[in-house]
N, C-alpha and C positions, 0 to 999 in steps of 0.2 A: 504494500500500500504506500503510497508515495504521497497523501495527504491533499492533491488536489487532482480532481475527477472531472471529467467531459461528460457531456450527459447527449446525444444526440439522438435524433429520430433517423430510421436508419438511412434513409436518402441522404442522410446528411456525413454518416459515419467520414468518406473520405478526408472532409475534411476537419471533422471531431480529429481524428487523427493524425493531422499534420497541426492542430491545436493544441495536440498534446504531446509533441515529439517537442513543441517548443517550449513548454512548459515542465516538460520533466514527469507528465500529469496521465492517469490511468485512461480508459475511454469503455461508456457503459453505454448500448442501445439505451435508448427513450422505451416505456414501460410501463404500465400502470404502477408498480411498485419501487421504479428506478429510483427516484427519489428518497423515499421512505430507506430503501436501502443502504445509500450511503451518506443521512444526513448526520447520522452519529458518531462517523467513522471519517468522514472527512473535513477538514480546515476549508476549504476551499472548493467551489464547485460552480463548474461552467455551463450554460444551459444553453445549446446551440440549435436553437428553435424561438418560436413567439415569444415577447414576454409572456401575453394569455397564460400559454398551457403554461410556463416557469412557475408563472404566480399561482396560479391554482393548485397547484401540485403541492407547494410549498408552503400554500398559507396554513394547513391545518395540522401542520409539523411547527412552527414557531411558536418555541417558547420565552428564551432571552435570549438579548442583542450580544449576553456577552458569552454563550453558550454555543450558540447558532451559527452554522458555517457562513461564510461570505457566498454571497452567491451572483454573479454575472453573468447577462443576458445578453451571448450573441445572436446579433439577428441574421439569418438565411445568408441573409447578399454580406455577410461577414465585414457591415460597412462601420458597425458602430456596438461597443461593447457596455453597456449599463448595470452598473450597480445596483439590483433589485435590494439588497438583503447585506447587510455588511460594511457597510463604505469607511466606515472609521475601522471596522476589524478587519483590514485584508483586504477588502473588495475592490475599493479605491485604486491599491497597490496590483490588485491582479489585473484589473481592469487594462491600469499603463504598462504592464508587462506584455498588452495582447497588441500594443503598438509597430513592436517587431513585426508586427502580421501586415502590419498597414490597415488594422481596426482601429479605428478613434474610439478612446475614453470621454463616455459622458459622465460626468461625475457632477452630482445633484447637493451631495453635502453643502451645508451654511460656513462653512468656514473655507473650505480649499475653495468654492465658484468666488470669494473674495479675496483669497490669498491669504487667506491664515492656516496656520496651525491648529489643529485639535488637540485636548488632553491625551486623548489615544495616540494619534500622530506623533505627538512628545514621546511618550509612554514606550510606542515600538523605537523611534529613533536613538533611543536613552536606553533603549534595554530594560525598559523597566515596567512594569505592572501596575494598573491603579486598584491601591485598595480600598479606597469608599466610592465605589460603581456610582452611586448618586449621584455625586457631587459634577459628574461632566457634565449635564444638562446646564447646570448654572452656569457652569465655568464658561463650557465653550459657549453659551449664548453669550457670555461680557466679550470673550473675546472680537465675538461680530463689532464691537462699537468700541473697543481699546485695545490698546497695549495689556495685560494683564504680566503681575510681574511674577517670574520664576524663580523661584529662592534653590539653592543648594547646602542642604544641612548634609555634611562630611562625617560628624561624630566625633565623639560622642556627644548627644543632644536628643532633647527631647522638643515634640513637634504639637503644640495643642492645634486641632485643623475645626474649621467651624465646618457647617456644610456646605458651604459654597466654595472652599478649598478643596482642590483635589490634592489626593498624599501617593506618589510615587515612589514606590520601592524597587529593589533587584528583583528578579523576574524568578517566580517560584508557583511551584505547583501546588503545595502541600501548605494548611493554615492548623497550628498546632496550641489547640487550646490549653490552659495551666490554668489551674487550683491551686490555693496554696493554703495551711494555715498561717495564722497572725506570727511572724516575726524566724520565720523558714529560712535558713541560711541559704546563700548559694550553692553553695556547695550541693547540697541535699536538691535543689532545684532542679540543679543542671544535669545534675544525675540520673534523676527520675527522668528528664526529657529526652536526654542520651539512650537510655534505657526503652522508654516508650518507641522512638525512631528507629531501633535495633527489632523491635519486636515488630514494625511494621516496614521493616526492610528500607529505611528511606534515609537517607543524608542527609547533613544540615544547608547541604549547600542546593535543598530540595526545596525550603522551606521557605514561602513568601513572606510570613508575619507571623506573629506570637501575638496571641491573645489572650486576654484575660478582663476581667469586672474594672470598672472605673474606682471600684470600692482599695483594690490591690494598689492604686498611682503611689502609694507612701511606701511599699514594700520592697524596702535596698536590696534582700534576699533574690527576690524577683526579677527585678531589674538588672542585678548587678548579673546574677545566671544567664539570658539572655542576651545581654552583652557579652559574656563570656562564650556564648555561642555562635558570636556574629550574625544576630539575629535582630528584628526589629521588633520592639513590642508595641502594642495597639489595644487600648483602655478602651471598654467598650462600655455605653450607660445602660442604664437596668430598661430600657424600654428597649431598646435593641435587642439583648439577652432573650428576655422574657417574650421577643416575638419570634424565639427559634424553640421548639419541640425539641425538651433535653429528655431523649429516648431512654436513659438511667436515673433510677432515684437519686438524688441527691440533697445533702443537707444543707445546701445554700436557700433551700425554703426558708432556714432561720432569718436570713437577713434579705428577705424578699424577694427572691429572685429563682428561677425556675431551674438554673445550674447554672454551671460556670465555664468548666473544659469541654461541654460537647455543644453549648450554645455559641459560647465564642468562638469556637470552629467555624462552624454551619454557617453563624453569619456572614463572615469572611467570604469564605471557602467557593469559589468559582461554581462547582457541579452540586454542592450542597449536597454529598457523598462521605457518610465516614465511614475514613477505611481503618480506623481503631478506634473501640467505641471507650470508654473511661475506663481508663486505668489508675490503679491507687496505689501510691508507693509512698509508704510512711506518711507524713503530712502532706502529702505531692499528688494532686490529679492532673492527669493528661490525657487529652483527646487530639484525634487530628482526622481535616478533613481534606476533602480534595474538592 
């Protein structure tokens, strides 16, 4: 699997084929269930047919913008390449890759039709990840009507982000929630997290963000673990928390809140998948999700 897929109707296959010898990109006949097939298994997906049939096929498979392959629509006469589905994730970018062909990119986003940058657009160029998904709608609307300024925190440092800040981090797959109790050495921290990521097969240099309760911001133990893992941590508020399904009992009911290591995963966590549900090691809970 090569991560991005040709989709064509078979009149069309020759040249599905020569679209995909330049893309590096698999090529699947057009199908009642083509679609459906590889919208979970590919990044990226070319639909060399009507927009029509593309959109139809694909509206009743969208879930999230930040889940969802990019999806571009070449039309027949392979005169012009449109971003149905994607354009800040990829789309954009597959789109201008299909220029080589002599296909013009239409590209409809509010920031590149005026020559800006997007959050995302940052985010891939930077190598990096945004972890409060929200926050781009705000951002990149200011940036339609200004400058919007970019700050770079190097570290050690700590980042309070309102919602209309977007927080970019190093680019990671895995959001590793942490419990702790009141006054948890590091040591005991890091260990239990070290230990957790050993049992779910995954490296540190896997891991997008560290989270935990806003209740924890005072906890050196915590913080300092973290850091010592080259890891970013991310204080999450109880309404947050408590809007994520912590699938184990937990005693964080005491101080209001519905758990801590498998809520502040989930919230993070790109697929909202965990792939190690709460683990407890001496004062130390850990979750992590993907």
């Amino acid at each position: 699997m090569t991560g991005t897929v040709v989709i064509a109707l078979e009149r069309f296959l020759p040249d599905a084929r020569r679209i995909a010898d330049a893309l590096g990109a698999d090529v699947l006949p057009y199908g009642p269930d083509a679609f459906r097939k590889v919208f979970s298994g590919y990044g990226r997906i070319v639909a060399l047919m009507s927009a029509g049939i593309a959109v139809r096929q694909i509206a009743p498979l969208l879930t999230d913008k930040w889940r969802d392959p990019a999806v571009v629509v070449v039309g027949p006469d392979l005169r012009y390449a449109v971003p149905v589905v994607g354009g800040h994730h990829g789309g954009n970018d597959l789109a201008r890759e299909l220029a080589a062909l002599g296909i013009e990119a239409v590209i409809t986003t509010a920031t590149e039709t005026r020559g800006r940058e997007s959050v995302e657009g940052i985010a891939a160029r930077t190598g990096c990840d945004v972890v409060n998904r929200d926050s781009t709608r705000a951002v990149n609307a200011a940036m339609l009507d200004a400058d919007v300024p970019l700050y770079a925190v190097t570290g050690p440092g700590i980042v309070l982000a309102a919602p209309g800040v977007s927080l970019l981090v190093r680019k990671g797959e895995y959001v590793v929630g942490v419990g702790c109790r009141k006054g948890a050495p590091a040591a005991e921290v890091a260990a239990a997290v070290r230990q957790a990521l050993g049992v779910a097969g995954i490296g540190p240099e896997e891991v997008l963000v560290y989270a935990t309760t806003i209740k924890k911001r005072s906890e050196a133990g915590l913080i300092d673990a973290v850091a010592e893992l080259g890891g970013n941590l991310v204080f999450l508020d109880d309404g947050t928390l408590n809007a994520e399904e912590a699938p184990s009992p937990s005693r964080a009911s005491l101080i209001g809140l519905a758990g801590v290591a498998e809520p502040a995963a989930l919230a993070i966590a790109k697929r909202k998948v965990l792939v190690l549900v709460k683990q407890t090691y001496g004062g130390v809970t850990v979750a992590i999700a993907r």
